[in-house]
C-alpha positions in Angstrom: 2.0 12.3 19.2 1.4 9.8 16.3 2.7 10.4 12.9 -0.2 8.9 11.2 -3.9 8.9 11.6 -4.2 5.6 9.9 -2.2 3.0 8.1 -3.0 0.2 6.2 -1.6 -2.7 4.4 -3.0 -3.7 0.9 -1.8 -5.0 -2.5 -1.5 -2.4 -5.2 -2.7 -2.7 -8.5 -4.5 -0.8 -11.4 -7.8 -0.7 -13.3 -8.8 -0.1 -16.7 -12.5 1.0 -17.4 -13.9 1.5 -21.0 -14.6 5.1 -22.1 -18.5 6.2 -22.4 -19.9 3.4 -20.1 -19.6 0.6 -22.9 -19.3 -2.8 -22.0 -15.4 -4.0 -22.3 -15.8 -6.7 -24.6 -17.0 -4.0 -27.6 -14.3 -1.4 -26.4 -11.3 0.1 -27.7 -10.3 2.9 -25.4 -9.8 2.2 -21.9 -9.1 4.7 -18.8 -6.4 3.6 -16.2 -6.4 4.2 -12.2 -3.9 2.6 -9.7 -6.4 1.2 -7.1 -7.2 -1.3 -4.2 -10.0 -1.2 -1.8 -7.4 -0.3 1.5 -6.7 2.8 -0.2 -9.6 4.0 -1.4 -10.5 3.9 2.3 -7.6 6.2 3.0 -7.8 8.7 0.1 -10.7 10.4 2.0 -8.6 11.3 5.0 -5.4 12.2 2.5 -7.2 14.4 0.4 -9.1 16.1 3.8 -5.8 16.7 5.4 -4.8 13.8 8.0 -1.6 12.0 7.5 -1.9 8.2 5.9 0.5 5.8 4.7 -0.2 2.4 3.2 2.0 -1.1 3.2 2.7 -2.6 0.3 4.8 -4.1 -2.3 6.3 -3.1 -5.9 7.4 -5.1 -8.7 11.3 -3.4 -9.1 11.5 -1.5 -12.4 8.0 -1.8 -13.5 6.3 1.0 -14.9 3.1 -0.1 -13.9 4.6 0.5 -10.2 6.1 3.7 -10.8 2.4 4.9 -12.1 1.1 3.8 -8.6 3.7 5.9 -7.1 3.2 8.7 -8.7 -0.6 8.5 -7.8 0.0 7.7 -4.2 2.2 10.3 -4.2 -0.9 12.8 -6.0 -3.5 11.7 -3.4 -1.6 12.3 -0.5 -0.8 8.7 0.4 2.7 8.0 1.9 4.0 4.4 1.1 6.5 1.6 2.2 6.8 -1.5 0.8 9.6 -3.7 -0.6 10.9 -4.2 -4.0 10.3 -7.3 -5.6 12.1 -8.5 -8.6 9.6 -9.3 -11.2 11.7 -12.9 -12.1 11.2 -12.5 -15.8 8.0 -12.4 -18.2 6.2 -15.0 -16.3 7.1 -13.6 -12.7 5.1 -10.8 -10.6 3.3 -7.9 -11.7 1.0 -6.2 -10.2 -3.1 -7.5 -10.8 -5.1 -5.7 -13.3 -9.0 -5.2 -12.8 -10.9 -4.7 -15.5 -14.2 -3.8 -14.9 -17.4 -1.3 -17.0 -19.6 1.0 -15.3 -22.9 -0.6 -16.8 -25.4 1.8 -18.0 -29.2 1.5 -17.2 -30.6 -1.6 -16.7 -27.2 -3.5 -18.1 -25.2 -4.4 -14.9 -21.5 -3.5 -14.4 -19.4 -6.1 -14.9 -15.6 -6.7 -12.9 -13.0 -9.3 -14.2 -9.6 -9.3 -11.9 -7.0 -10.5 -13.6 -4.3 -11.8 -10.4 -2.3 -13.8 -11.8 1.6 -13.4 -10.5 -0.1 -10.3 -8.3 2.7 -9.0 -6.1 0.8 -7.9 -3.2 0.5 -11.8 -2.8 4.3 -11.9 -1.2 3.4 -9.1 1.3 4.6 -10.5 4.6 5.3 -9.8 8.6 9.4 -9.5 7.9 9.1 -6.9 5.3 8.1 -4.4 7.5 9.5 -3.1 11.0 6.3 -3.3 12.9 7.2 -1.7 16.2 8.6 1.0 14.4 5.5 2.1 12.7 3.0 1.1 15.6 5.4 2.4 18.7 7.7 4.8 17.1 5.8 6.2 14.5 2.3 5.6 15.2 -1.0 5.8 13.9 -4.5 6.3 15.5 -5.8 3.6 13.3 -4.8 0.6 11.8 -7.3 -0.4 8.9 -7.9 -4.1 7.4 -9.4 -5.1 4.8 -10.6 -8.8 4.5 -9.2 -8.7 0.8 -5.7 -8.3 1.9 -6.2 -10.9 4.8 -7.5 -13.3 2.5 -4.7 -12.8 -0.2 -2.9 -15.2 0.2 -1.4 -17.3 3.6 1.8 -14.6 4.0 -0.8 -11.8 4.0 -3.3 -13.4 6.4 -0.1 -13.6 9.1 1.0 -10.2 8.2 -2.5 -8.9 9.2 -2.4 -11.1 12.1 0.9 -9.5 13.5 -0.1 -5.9 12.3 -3.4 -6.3 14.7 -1.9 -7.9 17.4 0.7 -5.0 17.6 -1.7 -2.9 17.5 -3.4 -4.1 20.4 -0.1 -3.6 22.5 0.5 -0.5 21.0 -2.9 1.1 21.9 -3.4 1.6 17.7 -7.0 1.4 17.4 -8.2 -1.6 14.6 -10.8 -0.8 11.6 -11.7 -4.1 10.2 -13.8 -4.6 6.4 -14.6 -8.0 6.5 -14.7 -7.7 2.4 -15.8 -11.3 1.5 -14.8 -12.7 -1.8 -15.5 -16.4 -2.6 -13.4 -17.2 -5.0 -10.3 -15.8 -2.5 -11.9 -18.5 0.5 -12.7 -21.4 -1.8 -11.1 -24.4 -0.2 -9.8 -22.2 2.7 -12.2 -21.8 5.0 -11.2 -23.1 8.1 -7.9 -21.2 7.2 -9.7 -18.0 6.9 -12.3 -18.5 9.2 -9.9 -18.4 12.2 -7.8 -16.0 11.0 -10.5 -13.4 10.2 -12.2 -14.6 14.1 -9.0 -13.8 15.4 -8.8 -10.0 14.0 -12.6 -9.2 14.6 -11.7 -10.4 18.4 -8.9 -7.4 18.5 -10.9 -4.9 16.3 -12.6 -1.4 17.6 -14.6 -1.5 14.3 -16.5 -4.1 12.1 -17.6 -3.4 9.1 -19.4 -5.3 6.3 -22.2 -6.2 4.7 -24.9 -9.0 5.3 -22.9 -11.4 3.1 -19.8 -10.6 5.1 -20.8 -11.0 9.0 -22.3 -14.1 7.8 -19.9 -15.7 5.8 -16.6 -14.4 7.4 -17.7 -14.6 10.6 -20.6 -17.0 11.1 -23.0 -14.3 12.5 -26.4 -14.7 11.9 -28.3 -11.9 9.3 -30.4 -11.7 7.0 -30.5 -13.4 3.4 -28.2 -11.6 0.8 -29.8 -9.5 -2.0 -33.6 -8.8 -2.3 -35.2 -5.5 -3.8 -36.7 -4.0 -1.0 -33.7 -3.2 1.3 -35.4 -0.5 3.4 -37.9 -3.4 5.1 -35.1 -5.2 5.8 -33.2 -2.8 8.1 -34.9 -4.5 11.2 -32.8 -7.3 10.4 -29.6 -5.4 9.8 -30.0 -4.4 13.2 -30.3 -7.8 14.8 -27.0 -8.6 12.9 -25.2 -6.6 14.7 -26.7 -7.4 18.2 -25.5 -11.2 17.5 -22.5 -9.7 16.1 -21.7 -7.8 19.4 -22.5 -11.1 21.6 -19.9 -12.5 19.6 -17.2 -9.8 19.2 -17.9 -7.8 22.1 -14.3 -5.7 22.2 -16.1 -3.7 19.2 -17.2 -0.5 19.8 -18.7 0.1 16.6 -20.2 -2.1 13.8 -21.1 -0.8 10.2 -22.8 -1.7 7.8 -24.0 0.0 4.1 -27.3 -0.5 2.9 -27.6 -0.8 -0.8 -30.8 -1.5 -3.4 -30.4 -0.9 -6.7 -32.8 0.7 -9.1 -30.4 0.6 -12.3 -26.8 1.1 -12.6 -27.5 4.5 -12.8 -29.6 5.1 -9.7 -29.1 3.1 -6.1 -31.3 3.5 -2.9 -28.0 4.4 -0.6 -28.4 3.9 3.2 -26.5 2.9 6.5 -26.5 1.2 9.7 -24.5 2.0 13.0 -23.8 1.1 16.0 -21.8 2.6 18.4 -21.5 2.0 22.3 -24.7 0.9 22.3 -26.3 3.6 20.3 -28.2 3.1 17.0 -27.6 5.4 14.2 -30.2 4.2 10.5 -29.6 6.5 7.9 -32.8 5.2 5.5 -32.1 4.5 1.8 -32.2 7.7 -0.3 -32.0 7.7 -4.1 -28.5 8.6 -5.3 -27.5 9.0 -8.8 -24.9 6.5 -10.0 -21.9 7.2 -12.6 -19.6 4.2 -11.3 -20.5 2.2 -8.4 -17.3 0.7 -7.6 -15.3 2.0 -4.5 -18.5 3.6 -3.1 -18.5 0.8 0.1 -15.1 1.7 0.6 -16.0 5.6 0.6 -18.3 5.3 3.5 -15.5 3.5 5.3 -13.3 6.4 4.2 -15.5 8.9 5.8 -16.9 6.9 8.9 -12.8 6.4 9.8 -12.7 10.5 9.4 -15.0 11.6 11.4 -13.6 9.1 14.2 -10.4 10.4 13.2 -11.5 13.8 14.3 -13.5 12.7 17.3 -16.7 13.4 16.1 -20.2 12.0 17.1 -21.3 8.4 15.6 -24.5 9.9 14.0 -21.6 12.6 12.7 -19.5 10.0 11.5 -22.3 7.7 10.3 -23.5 10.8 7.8 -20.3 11.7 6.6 -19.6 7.6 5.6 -23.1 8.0 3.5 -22.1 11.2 2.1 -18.4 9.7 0.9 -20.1 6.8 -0.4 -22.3 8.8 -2.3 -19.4 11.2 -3.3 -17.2 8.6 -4.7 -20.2 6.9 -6.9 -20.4 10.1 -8.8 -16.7 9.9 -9.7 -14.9 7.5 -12.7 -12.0 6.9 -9.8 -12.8 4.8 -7.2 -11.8 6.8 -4.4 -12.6 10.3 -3.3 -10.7 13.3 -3.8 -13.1 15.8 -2.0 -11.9 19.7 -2.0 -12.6 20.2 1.8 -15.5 18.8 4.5 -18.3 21.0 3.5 -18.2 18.9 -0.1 -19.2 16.2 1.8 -21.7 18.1 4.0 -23.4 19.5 1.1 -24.4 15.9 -0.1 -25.3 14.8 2.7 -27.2 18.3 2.9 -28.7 17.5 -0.4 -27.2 20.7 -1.5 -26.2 20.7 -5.1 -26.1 24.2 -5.7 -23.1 26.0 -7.7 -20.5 27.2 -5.6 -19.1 30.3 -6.5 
C-alpha cells in the first residue's frame, strides 16, 4: 500500500495581488498566498481527501517560510525539505510573485521577483529517494517543467526523482510549463533534460507553446482568437507527440481564448490509450486567471488517482480549472466532488 497518492517536488514561494483588481503600480494594499504551480496541482487531491506531500526547501528562521507552512499545513499538503540558512540580508529567501488580476479588457500583469529563491538549491542528496518512492510510496510522481528548469541542481533532482520512479513502478505526470526567460541560453541543457523525463513519463501535459518548445513537437502557432477552429490541430500535436514519446499513455492539453480578463472560452484536449476525449471551449467567467492550467492538472491527476474514465477525468480537469479561476488563490480548495460536478454540470444553483 502506498502512503501517498502523489508527490511532487517544487520551490516554494508567495504572491501578493492588489485588493479590488487594480493594477500594482497604483496599489496600496496587497493580499498574500504561499504558492507554486506543483502545488496548486496537488491542493485539489488534498482538499478532496487523497494523501499528498511536496519536496522542497525552507529558508531557516524565516517567517515568510513558517507562513508557507502553516498553509501547507491548512490545505492538506504534507512537506519535507531541508533548511537552508539564509547567509545574511543578501542570501536566500524564498521568490515573491507579484502579479494583478486585470479587469476587462486591461490584461493581468505577473512580475516574479527570484532573486536568491531558495528552491534554486533543491537537489538529489537532500532527499532519501528510495525511501519515499519504495518505502513510502506514491501512485504518482508529478513534474513540473518550472522546477526542472530552475536551476541545474533541480533539473538532476527531477532527473533522479523520475528515473526512480520508473524502478519503483511510481507512475510520472509531467507539465512541460515552458518559461523563456528560465531556458534562455540553456537550451541544449534543458532540451535533453526535459526529452529525457517525457521518455519515462505516463502523462504529458502542456500547451501548444510547450510541446513545441520543450520538446520539439510539431503544433500549431501560439495564440490566435479563434481557438475552437484550431482544435484539429491540437489533435495532430499530440499524434506527433505520441510518435515521439510513445511510453505515454495520456497527453493533455488546455484550450484557452480569451474574451477579456473577465470572461475566457475554457476547453480541453485528451488522449488516452488511443482514445480522443475534446471538451469544446465554453464561456467561463473569470475573477483571477492564474493557477487555472494547474487546476485542470489537479483534477485530471484525481480522477486517475481514483481510477476513473479519461472522458471522467478529462471533465473533472475542465471543471477544476474552471473552479480555481473563480477563486483570488490560485489553487482549489473544493468542499467535496460534486462542487466540481456541478460546474462542469453547469449547475450554479444554491445549495442548501
Amino acid at each position: 500500500m502506498k502512503k501517498y497518492a502523489i508527490i511532487a517536488p517544487s520551490s516554494m514561494g508567495v504572491r501578493i495581488t492588489p485588493a479590488e483588481r487594480q493594477p500594482v503600480a497604483a496599489s496600496a494594499l496587497f493580499r498574500m498566498q504561499a504558492t507554486s504551480a506543483e502545488t496548486n496541482v496537488l491542493s485539489i487531491s488534498a482538499a478532496l481527501g487523497l494523501p499528498v506531500k511536496v519536496l522542497t526547501a525552507f529558508v531557516e528562521g524565516s517567517p515568510i517560510a513558517q507562513f508557507i507552512k502553516g498553509d501547507l499545513r491548512r490545505r492538506g499538503i504534507d512537506y519535507e525539505g531541508k533548511e537552508i540558512p539564509q547567509g545574511g540580508p543578501w542570501g536566500y529567501r524564498h521568490q515573491f510573485n507579484i502579479a494583478d488580476c486585470g479587469y476587462g479588457l486591461r490584461a493581468p500583469r505577473v512580475a516574479n521577483d527570484r532573486a536568491g529563491e531558495v528552491g534554486r538549491t533543491l537537489r538529489a542528496e537532500n532527499f532519501d529517494i528510495p525511501r519515499l518512492l519504495s518505502e513510502e510510496g506514491a501512485e504518482y510522481l508529478h513534474l513540473s517543467g518550472l522546477i526542472c528548469a530552475l536551476s541545474p541542481e533541480t533539473g538532476e533532482l527531477c532527473l533522479q526523482l523520475a528515473r526512480a520512479a520508473k524502478r519503483y513502478g511510481t507512475k510520472i505526470s509531467f507539465d512541460l510549463n515552458y518559461r523563456a526567460s528560465f531556458w534562455k541560453g540553456r537550451e541544449r541543457e534543458l532540451s535533453a533534460v526535459f526529452r529525457e523525463i517525457a521518455s519515462l513519463a505516463d502523462i504529458l501535459v502542456g500547451n501548444e507553446e510547450d510541446f513545441q518548445l520543450c520538446l520539439g513537437v510539431e503544433g500549431p502557432a501560439a495564440g490566435g482568437k479563434e481557438i475552437a477552429g484550431k482544435i484539429d490541430n491540437f489533435r495532430r500535436m499530440m499524434e506527433n507527440a505520441v510518435k515521439q514519446f510513445p511510453s505515454a499513455k495520456t497527453f493533455a492539453t488546455t484550450l484557452r481564448q480569451v474574451v477579456s480578463a473577465n470572461e475566457h472560452l475554457w476547453g480541453a484536449v485528451v488522449l488516452s490509450e488511443g482514445a480522443w476525449t475534446v471538451i469544446e471551449p465554453r464561456a467561463i467567467p473569470v475573477l483571477d486567471r492564474i493557477g487555472g492550467g494547474d487546476g485542470f492538472v489537479g483534477g485530471l491527476l484525481y480522477g486517475l488517482c481514483k481510477g476513473w474514465s479519461a472522458e471522467r477525468c478529462a471533465q473533472f480537469g475542465w471543471a477544476s480549472g474552471a473552479y480555481v479561476t473563480t477563486l483570488l488563490d490560485d489553487f482549489g480548495l473544493p468542499a467535496d466532488e460534486k462542487q466540481i460536478w456541478d460546474i462542469w454540470e453547469g449547475n450554479a444553483r444554491v445549495q442548501r
